[in-house]
NUSEKE-490253 format. One record per atom (N, C-alpha, C): residue number from 1; residue in one letter; atom name; x, y, z. Coordinates in steps of 0.02 Angstrom, whole numbers, plus 50000, padded with zeros to 5 digits. Example, Ala and Ser with C-alpha at 12.3 -4.5 7.8 and 13.67 -1.06 7.14 Angstrom:
REM NUSEKE-490253
+------+--------+-------+-------+-------+-------+
| zake | drenke | marmi |     X |     Y |     Z |
+------+--------+-------+-------+-------+-------+
|    1 |      A |     N | 50660 | 49716 | 50390 |
|    1 |      A |    CA | 50615 | 49775 | 50390 |
|    1 |      A |     C | 50660 | 49835 | 50390 |
|    2 |      S |     N | 50642 | 49888 | 50354 |
|    2 |      S |    CA | 50684 | 49947 | 50357 |
|    2 |      S |     C | 50645 | 50002 | 50394 |
+------+--------+-------+-------+-------+-------+
REM end
This chain:
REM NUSEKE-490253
+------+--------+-------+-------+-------+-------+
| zake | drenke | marmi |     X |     Y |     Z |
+------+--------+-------+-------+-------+-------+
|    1 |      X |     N | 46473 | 56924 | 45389 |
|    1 |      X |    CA | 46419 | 56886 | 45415 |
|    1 |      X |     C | 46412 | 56896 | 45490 |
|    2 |      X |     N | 46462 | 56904 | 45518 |
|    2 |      X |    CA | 46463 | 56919 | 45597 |
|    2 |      X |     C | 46433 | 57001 | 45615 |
|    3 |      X |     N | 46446 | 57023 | 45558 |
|    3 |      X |    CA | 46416 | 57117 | 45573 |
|    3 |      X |     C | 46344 | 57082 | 45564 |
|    4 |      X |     N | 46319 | 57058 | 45519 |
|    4 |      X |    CA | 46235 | 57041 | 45491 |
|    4 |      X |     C | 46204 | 56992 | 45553 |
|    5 |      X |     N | 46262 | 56970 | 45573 |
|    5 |      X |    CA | 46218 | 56909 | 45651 |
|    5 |      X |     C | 46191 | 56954 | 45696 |
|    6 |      X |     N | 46259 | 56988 | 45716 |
|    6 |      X |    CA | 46269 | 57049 | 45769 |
|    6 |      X |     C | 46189 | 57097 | 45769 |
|    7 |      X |     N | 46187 | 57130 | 45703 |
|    7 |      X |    CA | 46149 | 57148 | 45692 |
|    7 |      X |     C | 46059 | 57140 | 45696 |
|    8 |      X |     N | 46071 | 57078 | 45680 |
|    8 |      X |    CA | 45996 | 57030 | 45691 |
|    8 |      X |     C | 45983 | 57020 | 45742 |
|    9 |      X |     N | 46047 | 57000 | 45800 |
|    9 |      X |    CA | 46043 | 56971 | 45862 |
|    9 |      X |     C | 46001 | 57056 | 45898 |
|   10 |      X |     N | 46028 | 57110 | 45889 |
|   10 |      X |    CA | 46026 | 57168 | 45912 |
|   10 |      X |     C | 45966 | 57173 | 45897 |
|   11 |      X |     N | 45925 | 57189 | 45838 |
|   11 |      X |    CA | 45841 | 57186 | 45839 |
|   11 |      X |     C | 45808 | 57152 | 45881 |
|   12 |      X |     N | 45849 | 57074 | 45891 |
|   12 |      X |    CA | 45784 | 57030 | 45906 |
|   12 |      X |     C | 45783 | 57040 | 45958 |
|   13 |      X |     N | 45835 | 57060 | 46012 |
|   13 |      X |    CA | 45845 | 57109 | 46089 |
|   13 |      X |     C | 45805 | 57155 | 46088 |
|   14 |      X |     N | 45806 | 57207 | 46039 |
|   14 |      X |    CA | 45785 | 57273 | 46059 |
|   14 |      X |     C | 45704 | 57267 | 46051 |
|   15 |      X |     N | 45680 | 57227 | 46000 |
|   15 |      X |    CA | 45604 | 57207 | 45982 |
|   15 |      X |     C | 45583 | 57185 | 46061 |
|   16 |      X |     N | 45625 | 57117 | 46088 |
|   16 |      X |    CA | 45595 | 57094 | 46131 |
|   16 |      X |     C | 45583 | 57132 | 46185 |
|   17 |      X |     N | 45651 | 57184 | 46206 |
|   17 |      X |    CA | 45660 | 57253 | 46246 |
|   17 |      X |     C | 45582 | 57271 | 46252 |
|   18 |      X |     N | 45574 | 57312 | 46183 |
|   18 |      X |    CA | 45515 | 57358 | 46166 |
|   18 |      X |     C | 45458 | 57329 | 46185 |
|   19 |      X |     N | 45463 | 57259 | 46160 |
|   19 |      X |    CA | 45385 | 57213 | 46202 |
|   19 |      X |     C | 45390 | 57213 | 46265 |
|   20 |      X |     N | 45432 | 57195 | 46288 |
|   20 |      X |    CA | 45424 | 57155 | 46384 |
|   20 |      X |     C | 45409 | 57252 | 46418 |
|   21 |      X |     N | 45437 | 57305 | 46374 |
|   21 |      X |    CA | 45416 | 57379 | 46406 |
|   21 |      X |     C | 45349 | 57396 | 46393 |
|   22 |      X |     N | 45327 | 57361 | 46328 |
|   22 |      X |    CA | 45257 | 57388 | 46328 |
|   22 |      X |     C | 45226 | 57335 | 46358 |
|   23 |      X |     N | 45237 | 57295 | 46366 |
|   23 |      X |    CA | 45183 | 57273 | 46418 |
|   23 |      X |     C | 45201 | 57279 | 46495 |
|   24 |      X |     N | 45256 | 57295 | 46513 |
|   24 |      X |    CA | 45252 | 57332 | 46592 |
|   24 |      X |     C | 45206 | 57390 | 46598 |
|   25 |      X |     N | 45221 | 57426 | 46540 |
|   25 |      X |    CA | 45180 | 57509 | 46526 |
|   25 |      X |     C | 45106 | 57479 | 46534 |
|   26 |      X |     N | 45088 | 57425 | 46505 |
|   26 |      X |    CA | 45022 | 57398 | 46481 |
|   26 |      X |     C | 45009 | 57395 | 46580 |
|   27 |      X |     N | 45039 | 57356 | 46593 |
|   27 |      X |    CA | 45029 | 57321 | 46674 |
|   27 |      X |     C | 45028 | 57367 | 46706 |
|   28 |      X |     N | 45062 | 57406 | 46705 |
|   28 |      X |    CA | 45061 | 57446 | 46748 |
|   28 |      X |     C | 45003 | 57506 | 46766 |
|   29 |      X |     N | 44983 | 57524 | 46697 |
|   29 |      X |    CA | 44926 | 57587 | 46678 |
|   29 |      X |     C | 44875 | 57534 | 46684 |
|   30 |      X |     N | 44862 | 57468 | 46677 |
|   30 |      X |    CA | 44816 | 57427 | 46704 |
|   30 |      X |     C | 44803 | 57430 | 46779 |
|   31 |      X |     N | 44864 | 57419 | 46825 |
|   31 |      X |    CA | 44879 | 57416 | 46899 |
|   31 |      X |     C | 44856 | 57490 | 46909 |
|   32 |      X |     N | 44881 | 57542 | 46916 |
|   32 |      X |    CA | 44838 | 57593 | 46907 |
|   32 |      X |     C | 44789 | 57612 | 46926 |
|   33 |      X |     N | 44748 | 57596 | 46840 |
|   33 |      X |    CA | 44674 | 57582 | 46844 |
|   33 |      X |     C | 44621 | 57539 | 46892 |
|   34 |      X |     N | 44650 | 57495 | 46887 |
|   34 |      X |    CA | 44610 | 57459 | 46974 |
|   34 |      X |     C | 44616 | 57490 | 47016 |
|   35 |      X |     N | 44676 | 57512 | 47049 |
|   35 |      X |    CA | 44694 | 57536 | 47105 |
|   35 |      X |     C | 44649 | 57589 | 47107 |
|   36 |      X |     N | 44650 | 57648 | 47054 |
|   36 |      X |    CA | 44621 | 57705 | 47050 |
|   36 |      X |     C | 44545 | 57675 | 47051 |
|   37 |      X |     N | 44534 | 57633 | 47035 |
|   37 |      X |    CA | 44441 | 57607 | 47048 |
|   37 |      X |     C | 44412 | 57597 | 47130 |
|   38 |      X |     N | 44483 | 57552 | 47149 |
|   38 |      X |    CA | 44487 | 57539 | 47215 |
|   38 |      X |     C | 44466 | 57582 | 47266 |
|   39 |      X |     N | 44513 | 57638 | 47244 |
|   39 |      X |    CA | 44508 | 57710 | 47297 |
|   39 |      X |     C | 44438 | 57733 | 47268 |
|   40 |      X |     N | 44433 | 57753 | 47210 |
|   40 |      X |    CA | 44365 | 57778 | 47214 |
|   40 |      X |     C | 44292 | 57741 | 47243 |
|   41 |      X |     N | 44292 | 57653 | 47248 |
|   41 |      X |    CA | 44260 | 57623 | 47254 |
|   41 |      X |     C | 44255 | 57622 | 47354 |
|   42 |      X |     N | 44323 | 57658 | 47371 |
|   42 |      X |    CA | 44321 | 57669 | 47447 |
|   42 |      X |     C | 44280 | 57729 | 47457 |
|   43 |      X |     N | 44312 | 57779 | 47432 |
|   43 |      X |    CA | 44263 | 57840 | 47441 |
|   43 |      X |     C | 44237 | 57853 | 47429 |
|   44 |      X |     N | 44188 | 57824 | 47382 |
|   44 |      X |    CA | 44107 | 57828 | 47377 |
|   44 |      X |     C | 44071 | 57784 | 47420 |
|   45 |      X |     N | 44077 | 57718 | 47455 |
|   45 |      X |    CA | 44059 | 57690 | 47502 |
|   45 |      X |     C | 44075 | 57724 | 47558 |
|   46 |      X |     N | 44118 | 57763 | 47574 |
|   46 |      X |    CA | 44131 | 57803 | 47652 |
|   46 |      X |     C | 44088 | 57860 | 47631 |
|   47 |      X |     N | 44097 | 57904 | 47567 |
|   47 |      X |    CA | 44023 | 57946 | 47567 |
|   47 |      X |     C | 43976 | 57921 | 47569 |
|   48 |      X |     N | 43938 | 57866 | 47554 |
|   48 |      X |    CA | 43883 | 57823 | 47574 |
|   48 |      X |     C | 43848 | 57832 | 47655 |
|   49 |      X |     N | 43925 | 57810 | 47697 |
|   49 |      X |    CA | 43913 | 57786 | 47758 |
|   49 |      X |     C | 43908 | 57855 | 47808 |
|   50 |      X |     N | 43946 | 57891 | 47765 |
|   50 |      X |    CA | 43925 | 57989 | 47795 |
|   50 |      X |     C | 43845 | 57995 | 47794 |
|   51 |      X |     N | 43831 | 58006 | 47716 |
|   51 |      X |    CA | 43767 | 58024 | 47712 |
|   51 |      X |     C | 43709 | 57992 | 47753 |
|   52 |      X |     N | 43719 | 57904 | 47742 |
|   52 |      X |    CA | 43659 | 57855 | 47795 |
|   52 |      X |     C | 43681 | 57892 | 47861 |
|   53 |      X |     N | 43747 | 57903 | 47905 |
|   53 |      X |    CA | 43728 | 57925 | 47972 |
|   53 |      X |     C | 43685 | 57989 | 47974 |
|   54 |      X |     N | 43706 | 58034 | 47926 |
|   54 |      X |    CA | 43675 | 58112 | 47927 |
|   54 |      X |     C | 43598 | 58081 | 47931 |
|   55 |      X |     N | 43593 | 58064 | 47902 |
|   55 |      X |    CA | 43511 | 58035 | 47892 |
|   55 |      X |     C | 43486 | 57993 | 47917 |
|   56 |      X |     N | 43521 | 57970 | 47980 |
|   56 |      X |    CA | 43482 | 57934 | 48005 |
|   56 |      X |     C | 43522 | 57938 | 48093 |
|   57 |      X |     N | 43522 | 58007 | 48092 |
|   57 |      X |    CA | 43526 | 58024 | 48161 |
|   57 |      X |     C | 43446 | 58015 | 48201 |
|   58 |      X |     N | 43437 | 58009 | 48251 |
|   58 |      X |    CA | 43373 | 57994 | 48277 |
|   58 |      X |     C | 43338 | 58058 | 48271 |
|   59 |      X |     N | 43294 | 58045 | 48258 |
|   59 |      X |    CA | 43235 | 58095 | 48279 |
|   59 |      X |     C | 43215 | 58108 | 48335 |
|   60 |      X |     N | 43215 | 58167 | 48386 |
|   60 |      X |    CA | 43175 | 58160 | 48452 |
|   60 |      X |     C | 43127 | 58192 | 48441 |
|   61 |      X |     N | 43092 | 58179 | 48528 |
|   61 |      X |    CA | 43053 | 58242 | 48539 |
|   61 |      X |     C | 43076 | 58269 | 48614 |
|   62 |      X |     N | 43041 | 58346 | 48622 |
|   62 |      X |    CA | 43082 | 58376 | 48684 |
|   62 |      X |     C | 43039 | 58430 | 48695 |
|   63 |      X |     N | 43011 | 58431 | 48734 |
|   63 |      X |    CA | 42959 | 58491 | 48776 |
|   63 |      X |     C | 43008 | 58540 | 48796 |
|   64 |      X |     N | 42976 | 58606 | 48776 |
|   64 |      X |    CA | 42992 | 58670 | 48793 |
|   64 |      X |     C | 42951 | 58713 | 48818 |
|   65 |      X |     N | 42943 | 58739 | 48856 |
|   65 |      X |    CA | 42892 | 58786 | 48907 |
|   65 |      X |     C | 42913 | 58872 | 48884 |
|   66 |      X |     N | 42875 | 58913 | 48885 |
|   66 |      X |    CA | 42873 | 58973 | 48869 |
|   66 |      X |     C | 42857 | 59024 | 48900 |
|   67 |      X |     N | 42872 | 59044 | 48986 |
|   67 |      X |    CA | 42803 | 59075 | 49014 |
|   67 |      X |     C | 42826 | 59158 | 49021 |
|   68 |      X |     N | 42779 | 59185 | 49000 |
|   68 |      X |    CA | 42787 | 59260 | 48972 |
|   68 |      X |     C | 42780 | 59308 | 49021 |
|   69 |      X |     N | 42795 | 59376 | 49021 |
|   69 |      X |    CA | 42793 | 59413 | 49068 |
|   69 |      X |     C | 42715 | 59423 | 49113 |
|   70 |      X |     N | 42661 | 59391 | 49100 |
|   70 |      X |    CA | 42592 | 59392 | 49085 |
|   70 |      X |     C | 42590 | 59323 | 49161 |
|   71 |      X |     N | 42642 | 59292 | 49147 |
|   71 |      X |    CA | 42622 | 59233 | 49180 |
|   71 |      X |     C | 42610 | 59175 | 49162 |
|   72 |      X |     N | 42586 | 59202 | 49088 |
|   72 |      X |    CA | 42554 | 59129 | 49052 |
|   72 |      X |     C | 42582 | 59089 | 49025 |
|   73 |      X |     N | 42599 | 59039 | 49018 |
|   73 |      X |    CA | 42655 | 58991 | 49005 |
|   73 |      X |     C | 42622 | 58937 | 48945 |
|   74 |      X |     N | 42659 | 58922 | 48900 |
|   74 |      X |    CA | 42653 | 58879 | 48828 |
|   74 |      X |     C | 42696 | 58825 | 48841 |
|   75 |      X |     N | 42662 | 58762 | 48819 |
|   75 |      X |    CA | 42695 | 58707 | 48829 |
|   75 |      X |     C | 42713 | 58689 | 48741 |
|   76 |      X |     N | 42768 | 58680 | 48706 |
|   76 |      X |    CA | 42760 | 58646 | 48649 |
|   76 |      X |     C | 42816 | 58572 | 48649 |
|   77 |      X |     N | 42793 | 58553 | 48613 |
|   77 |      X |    CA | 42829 | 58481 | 48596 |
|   77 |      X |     C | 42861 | 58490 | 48519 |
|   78 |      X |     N | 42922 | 58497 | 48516 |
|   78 |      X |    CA | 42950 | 58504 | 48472 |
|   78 |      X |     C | 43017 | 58429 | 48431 |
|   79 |      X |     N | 43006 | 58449 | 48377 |
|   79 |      X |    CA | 43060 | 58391 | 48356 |
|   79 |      X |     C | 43125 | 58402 | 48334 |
|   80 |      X |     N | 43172 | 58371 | 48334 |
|   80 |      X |    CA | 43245 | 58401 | 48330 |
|   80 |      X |     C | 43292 | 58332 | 48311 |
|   81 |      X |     N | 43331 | 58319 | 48315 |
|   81 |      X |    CA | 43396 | 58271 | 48288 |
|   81 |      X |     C | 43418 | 58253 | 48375 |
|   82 |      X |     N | 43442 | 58196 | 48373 |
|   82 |      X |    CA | 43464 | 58187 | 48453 |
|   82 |      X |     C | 43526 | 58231 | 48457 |
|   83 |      X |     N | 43538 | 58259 | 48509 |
|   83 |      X |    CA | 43619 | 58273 | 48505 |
|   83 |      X |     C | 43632 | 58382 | 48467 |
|   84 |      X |     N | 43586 | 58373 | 48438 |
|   84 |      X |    CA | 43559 | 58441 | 48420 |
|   84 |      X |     C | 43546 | 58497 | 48463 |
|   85 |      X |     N | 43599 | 58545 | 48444 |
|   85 |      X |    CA | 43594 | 58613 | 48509 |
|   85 |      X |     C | 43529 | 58627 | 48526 |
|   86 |      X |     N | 43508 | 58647 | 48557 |
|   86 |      X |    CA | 43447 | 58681 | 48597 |
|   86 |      X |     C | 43442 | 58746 | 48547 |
|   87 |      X |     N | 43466 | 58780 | 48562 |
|   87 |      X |    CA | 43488 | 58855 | 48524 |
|   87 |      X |     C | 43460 | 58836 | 48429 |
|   88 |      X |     N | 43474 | 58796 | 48413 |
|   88 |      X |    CA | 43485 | 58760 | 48342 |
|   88 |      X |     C | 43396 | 58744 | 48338 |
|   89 |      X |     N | 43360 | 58694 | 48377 |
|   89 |      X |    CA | 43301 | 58704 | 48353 |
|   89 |      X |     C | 43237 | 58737 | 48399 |
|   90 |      X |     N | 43272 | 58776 | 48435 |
|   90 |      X |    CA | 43232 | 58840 | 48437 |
|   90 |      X |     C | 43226 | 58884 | 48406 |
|   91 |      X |     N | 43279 | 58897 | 48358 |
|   91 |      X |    CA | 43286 | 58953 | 48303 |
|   91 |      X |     C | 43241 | 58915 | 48239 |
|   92 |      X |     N | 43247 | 58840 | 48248 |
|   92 |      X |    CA | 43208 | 58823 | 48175 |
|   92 |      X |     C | 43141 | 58831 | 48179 |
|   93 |      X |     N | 43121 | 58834 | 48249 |
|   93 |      X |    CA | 43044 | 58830 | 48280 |
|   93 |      X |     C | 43013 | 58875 | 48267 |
|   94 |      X |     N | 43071 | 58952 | 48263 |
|   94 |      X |    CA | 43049 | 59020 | 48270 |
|   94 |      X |     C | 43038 | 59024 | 48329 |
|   95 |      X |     N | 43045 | 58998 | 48382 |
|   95 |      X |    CA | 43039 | 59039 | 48455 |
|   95 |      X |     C | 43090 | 59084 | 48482 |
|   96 |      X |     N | 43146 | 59098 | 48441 |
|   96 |      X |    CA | 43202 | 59139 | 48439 |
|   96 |      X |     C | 43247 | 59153 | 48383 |
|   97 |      X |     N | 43255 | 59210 | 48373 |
|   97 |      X |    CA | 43301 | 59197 | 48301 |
|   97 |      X |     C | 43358 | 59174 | 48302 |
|   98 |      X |     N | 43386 | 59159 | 48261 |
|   98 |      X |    CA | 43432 | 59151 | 48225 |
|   98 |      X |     C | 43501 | 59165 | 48252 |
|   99 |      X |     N | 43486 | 59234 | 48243 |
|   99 |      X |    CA | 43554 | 59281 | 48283 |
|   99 |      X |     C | 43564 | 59267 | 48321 |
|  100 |      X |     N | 43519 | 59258 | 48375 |
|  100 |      X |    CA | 43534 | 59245 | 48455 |
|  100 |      X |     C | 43544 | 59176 | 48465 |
|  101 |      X |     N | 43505 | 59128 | 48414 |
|  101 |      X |    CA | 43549 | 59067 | 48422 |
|  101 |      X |     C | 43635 | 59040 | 48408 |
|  102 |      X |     N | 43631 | 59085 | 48372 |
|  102 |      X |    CA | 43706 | 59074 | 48362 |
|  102 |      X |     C | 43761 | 59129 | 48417 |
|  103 |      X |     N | 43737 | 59177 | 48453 |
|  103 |      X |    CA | 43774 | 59189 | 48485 |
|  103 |      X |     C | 43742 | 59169 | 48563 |
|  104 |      X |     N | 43702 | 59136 | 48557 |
|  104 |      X |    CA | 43672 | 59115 | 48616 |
|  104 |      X |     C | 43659 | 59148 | 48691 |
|  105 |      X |     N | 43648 | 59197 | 48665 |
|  105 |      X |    CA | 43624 | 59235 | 48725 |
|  105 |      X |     C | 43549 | 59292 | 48702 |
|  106 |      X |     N | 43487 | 59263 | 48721 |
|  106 |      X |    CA | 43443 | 59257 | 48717 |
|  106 |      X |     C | 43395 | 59353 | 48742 |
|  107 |      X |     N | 43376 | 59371 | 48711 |
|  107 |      X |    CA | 43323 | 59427 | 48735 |
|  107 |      X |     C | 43240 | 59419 | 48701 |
|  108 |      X |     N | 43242 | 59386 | 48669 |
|  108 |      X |    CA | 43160 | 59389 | 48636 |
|  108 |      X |     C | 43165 | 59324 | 48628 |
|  109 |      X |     N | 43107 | 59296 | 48649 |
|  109 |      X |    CA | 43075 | 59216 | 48641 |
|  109 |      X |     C | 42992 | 59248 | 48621 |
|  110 |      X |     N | 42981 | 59187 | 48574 |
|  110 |      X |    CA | 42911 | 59217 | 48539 |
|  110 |      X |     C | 42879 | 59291 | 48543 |
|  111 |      X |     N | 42940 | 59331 | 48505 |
|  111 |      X |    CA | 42918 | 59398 | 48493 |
|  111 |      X |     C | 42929 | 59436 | 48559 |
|  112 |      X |     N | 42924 | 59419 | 48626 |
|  112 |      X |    CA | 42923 | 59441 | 48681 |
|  112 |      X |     C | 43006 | 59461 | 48700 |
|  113 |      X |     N | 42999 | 59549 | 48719 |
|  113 |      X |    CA | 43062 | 59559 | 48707 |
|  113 |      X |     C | 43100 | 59567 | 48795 |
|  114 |      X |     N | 43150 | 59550 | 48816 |
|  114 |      X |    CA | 43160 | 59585 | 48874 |
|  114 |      X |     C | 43233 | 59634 | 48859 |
|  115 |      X |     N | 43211 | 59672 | 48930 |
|  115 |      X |    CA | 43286 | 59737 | 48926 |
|  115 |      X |     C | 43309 | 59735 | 49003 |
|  116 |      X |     N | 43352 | 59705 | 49018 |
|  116 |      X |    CA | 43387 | 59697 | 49087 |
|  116 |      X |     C | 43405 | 59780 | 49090 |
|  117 |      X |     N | 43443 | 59806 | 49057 |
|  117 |      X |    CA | 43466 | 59870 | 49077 |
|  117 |      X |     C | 43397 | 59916 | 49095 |
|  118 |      X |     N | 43355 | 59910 | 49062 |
|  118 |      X |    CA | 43300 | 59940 | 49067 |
|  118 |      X |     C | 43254 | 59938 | 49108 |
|  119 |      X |     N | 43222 | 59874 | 49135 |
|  119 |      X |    CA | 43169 | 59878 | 49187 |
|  119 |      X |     C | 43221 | 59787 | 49226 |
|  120 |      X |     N | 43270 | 59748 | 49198 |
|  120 |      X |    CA | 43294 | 59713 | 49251 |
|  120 |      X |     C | 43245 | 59642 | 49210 |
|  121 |      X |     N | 43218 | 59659 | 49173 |
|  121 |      X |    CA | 43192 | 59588 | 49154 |
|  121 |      X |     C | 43259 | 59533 | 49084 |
|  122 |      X |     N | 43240 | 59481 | 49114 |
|  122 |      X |    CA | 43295 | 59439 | 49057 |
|  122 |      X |     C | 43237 | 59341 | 49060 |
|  123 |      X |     N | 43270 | 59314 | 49035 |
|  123 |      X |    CA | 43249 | 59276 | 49001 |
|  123 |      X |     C | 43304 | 59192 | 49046 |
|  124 |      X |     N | 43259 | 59166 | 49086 |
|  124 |      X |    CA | 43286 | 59114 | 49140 |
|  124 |      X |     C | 43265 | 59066 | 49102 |
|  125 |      X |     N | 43322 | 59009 | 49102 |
|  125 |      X |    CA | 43322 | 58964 | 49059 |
|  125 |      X |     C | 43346 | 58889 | 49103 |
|  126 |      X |     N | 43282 | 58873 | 49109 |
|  126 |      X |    CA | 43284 | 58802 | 49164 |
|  126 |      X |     C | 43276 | 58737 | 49137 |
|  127 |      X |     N | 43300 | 58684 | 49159 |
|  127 |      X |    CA | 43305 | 58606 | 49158 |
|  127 |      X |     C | 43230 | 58583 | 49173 |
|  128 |      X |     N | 43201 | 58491 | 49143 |
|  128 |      X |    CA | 43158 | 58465 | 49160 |
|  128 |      X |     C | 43138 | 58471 | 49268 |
|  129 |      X |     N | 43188 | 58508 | 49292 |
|  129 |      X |    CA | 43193 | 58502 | 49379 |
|  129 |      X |     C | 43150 | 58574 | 49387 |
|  130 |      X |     N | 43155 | 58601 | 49357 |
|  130 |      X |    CA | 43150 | 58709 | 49371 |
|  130 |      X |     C | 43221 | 58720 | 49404 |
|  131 |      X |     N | 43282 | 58691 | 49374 |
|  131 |      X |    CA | 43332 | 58697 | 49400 |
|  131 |      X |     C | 43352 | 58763 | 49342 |
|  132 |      X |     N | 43381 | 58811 | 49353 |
|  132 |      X |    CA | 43416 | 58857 | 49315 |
|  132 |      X |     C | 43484 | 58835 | 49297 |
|  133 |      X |     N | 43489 | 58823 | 49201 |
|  133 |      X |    CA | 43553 | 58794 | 49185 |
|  133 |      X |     C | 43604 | 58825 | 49195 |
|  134 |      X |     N | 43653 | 58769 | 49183 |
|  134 |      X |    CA | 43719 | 58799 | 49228 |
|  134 |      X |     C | 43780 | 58810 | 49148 |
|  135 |      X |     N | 43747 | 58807 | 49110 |
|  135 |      X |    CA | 43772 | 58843 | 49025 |
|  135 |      X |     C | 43721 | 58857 | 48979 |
|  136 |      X |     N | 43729 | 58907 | 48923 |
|  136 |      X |    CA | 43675 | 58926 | 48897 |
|  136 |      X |     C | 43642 | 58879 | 48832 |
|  137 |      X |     N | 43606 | 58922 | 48801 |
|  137 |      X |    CA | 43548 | 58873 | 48767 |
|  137 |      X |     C | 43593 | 58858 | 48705 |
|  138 |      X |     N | 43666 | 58873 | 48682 |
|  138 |      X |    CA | 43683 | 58856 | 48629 |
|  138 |      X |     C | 43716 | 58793 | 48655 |
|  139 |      X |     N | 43749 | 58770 | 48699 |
|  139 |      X |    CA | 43767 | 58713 | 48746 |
|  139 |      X |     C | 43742 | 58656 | 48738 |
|  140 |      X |     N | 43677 | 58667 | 48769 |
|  140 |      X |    CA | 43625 | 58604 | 48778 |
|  140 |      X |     C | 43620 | 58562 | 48697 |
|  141 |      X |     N | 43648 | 58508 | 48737 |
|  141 |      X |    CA | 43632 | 58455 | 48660 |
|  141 |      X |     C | 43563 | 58415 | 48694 |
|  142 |      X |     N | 43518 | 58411 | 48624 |
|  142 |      X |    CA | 43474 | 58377 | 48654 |
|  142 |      X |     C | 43434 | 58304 | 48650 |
|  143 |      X |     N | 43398 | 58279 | 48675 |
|  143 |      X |    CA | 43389 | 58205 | 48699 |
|  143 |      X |     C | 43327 | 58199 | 48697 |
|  144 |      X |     N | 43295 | 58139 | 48673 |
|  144 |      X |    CA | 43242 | 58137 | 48663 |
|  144 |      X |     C | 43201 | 58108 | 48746 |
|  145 |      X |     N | 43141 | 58159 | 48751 |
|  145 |      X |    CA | 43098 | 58166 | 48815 |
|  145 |      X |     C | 43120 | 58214 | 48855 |
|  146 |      X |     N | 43205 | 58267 | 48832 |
|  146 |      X |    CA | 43213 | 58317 | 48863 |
|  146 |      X |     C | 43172 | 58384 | 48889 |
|  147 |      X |     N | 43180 | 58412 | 48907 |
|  147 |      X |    CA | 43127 | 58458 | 48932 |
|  147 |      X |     C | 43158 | 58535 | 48964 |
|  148 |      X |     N | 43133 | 58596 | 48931 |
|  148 |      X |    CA | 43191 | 58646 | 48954 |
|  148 |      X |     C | 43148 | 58697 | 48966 |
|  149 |      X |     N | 43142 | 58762 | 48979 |
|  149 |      X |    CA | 43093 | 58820 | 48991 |
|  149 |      X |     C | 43127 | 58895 | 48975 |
|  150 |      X |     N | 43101 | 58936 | 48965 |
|  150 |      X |    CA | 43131 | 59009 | 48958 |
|  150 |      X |     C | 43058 | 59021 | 48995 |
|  151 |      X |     N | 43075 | 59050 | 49062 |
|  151 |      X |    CA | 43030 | 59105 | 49098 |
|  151 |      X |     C | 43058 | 59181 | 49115 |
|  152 |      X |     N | 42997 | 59204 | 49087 |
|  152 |      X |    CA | 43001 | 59270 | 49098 |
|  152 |      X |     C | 43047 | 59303 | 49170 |
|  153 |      X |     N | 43093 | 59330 | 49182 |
|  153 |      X |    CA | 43099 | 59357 | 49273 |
|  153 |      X |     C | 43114 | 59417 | 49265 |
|  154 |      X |     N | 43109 | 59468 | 49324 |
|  154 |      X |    CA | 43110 | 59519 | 49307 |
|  154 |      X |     C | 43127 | 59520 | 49400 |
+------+--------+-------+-------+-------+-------+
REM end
């Protein structure tokens, strides 16, 4: 009778064992699951708060002057993101490509080409003052009512 107690006593341990583990297992893959909601419920609200800034950087505007070997000079008013290279939406404008915006050093503005080696002409790139900048057009971040020029010199 003491082997058959023994015995019984030992199930009703190991049963209770097996319960109080499955429900840690239960708690735990529950704990988990929140947690794992938690984090995802963070980083989709911080991707949220990425995307609203991307999108809702300001809009400016910023005068750019153009004056060609001719003399004749173009005023445009262009729009851009505050804070936005110079180089960056002059290339979106098409008043320079691409290429040269990204390596920022400038020979053709609206199709108009210059050749320093060649006849000494290049492409002067001045402040709202007619001050000649003191870094180039990939530099300039820009501000809304800014104001910049590429004149022809030779």
């Amino acid at each position: 009778m003491k082997k058959l107690s023994a015995l019984i006593l030992s199930l009703a341990l190991s049963a209770a064992l097996l319960a109080g583990c499955g429900a840690s297992a239960s708690s735990a893959a529950s704990s988990e699951a929140v947690s794992s909601e938690v984090v995802s419920e963070a980083v989709s609200e911080e991707a949220v708060s990425t995307a609203e800034a991307a999108d809702s950087a300001e809009a400016i505007q910023f005068t750019f002057t153009v004056t060609g070997a001719d003399g004749e000079s173009t005023v445009l008013t262009l729009d851009a993101a505050d804070g936005e290279k110079l180089s960056t939406a002059l290339a979106d404008a098409g008043i320079i490509s691409t290429e040269e915006a990204e390596a920022g050093f400038v020979t053709a503005v609206n199709g108009e080409a210059t050749d320093y080696n060649k006849d000494g002409s290049w492409w002067c790139l001045t402040d709202a003052a007619g001050e000649m900048t003191s870094v180039g057009v990939a530099d300039i971040e820009l501000h809304d009512g800014d104001s910049y020029a590429f004149t022809y010199t030779k």
